[in-house]
C-alpha positions as CSV (number, residue, x, y, z in Angstrom):
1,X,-76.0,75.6,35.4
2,X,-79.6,75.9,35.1
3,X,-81.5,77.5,32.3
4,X,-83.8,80.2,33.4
5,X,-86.4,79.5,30.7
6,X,-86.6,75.7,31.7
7,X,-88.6,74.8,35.4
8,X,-85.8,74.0,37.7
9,X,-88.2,71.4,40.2
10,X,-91.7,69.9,40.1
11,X,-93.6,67.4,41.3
12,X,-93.7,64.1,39.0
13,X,-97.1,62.4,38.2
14,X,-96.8,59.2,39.0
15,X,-98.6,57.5,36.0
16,X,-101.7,57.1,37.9
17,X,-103.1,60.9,38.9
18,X,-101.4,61.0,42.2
19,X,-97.9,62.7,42.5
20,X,-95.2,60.5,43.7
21,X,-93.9,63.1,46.0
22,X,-90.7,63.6,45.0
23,X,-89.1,66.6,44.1
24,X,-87.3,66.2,41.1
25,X,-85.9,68.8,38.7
26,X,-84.7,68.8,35.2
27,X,-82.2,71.2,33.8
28,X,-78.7,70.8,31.5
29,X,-76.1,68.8,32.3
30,X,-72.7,70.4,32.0
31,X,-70.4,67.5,34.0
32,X,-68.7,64.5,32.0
33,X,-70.8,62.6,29.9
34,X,-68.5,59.4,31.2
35,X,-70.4,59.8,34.6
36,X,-73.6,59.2,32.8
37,X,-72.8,56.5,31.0
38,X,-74.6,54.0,32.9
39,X,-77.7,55.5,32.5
40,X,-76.6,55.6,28.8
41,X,-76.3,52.0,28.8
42,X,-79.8,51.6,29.3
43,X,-81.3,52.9,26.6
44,X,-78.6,51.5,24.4
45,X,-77.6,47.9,23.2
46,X,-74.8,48.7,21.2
47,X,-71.1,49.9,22.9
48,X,-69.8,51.3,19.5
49,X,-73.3,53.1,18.5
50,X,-73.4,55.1,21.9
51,X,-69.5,55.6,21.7
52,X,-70.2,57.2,18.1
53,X,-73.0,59.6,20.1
54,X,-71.9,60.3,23.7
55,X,-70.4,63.2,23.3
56,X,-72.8,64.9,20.9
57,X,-75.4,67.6,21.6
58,X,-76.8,68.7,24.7
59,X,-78.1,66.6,28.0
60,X,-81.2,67.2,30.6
61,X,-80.9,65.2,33.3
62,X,-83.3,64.5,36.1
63,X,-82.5,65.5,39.6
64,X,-83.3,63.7,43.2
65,X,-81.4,66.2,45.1
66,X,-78.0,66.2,44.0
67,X,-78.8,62.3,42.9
68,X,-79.1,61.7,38.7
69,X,-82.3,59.5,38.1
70,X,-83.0,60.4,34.1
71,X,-81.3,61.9,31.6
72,X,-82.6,63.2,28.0
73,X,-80.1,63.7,25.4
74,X,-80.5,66.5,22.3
75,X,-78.6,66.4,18.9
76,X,-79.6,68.6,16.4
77,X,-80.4,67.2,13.1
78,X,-79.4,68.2,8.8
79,X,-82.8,69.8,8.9
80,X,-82.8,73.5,10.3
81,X,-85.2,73.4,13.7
82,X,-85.3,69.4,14.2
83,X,-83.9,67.8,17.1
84,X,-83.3,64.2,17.5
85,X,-83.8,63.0,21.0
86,X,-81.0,60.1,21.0
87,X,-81.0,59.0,24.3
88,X,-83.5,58.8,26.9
89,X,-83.1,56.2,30.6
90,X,-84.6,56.5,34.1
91,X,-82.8,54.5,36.8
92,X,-84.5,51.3,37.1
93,X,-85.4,52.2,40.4
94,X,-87.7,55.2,39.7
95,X,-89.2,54.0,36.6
96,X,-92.8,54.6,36.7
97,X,-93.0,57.8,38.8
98,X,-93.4,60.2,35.7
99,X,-89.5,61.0,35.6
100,X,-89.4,60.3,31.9
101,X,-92.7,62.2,30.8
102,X,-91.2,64.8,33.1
103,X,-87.9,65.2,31.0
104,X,-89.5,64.6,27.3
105,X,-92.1,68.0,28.6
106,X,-88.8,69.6,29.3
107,X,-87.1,68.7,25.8
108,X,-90.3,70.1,24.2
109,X,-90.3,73.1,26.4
110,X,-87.0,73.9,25.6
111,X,-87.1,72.9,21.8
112,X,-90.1,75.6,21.1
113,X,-88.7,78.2,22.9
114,X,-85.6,78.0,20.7
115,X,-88.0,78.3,18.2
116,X,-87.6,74.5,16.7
117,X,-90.1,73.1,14.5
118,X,-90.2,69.3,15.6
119,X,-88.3,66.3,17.7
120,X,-88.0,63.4,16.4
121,X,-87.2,60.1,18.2
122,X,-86.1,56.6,17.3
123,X,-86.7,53.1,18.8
124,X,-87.2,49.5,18.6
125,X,-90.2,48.3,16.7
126,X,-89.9,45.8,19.0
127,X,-90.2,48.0,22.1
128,X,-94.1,48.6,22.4
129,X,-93.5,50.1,25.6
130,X,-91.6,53.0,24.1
131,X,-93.5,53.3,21.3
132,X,-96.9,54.0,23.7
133,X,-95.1,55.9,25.8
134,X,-93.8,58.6,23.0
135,X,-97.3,58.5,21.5
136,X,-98.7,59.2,24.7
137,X,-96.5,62.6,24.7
138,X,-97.3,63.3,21.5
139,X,-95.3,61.5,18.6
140,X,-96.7,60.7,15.9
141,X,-95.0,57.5,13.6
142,X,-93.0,59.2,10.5
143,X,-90.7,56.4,9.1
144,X,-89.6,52.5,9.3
145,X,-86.3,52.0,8.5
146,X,-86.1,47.7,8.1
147,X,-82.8,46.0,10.0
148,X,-81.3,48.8,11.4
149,X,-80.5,46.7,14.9
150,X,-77.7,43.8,12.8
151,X,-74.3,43.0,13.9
152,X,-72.9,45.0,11.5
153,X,-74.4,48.2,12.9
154,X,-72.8,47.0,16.4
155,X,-75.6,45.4,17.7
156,X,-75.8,42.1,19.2
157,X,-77.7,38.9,17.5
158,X,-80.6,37.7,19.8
159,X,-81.9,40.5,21.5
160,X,-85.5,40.2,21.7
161,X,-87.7,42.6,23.8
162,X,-91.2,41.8,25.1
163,X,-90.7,38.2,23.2
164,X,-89.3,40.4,19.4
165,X,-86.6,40.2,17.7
166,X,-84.4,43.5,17.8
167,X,-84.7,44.4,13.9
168,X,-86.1,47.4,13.3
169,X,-86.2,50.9,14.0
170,X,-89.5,53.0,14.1
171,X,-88.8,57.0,13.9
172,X,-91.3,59.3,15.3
173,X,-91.8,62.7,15.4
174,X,-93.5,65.7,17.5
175,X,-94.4,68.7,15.3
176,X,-93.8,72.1,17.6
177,X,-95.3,74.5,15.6
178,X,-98.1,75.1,13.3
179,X,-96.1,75.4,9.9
180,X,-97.4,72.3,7.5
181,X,-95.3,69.6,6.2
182,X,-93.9,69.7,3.0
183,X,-96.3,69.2,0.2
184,X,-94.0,65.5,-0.7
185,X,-94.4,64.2,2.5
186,X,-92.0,63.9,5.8
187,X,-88.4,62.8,4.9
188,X,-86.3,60.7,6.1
189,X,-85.0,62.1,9.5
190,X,-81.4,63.2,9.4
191,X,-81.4,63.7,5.6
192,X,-80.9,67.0,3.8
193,X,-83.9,68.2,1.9
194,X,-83.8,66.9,-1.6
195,X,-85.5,71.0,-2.8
């Protein structure tokens, strides 16, 4: 089912001004979540953390035709009008085109029409390639939280990304309207409000 207030197709940029010509449309998931676990699986190290999450909140997925090349997945957070974006992949094999930037727009599209204040986003401090790419849409660094990625949180010892260890996780956030932050600072994400 497509939402009317989301665009249904558009061409993607392909990183470099041109457009990759390909028509490719984003709009809400309402299949299994099983079926997209592969695409899942890229964007997350950990069997037990994304088992904990798969079924939570809503999902955007990227369209090539009738083919899935991206997903985006929602959860809504402790804090009225933030929403975490959990999970975020593009098939290996149409990274690069724009299909990413193309379903984070959408998120944020959708996320100020429902009148939310912010998304926020997670990811390896490790993983400067995600860290450019959310600042390039418009994240802005909120919080550190040191060894989130141990054994003990289901993930793995030894994963290193571009030549890091997998330790910690950097949280950003994108600030939708014009309202100011509270006069303490940002909080933790996730975390009820302490006033």
């Amino acid at each position: 089912m497509t939402d009317p207030s989301m665009p249904t197709s558009q061409e993607i940029d392909g990183g470099d001004g041109h457009t990759a010509g390909c028509d490719v449309r984003v709009e809400p998931h309402s299949g299994s979540r099983e079926e997209l676990r592969p695409l899942f699986e890229l964007a997350e190290d950990s069997p037990a953390q994304l088992d904990s999450y798969l079924a939570s909140g809503r999902v955007l997925v990227a369209l090539l035709g009738t083919e899935v090349i991206g997903h985006l997945q929602l959860v809504e957070t402790d804090r009225p009008g933030e929403v975490e974006i959990k999970n975020v992949a593009v098939r290996e094999d149409h990274q690069g085109r724009g299909v990413g930037g193309r379903l984070v727009r959408a998120a944020t599209e959708l996320v100020t029409a429902e009148s939310g204040s912010a998304l926020l986003v997670a990811t390896a401090a490790a993983d400067i390639d995600n860290l450019r790419f959310y600042q390039r849409h418009g994240f802005r660094m909120r919080a550190i939280e040191r060894d989130a990625f141990t054994p003990a949180s289901g993930y793995p010892p030894g994963i290193r990304i571009n030549g890091i260890g997998l330790r910690d996780r950097v949280w950003l956030d994108h600030q939708l309207s014009d309202r100011p932050e509270p006069a303490d600072g940002p909080r933790r994400p996730g975390r009820p409000s302490s006033t």
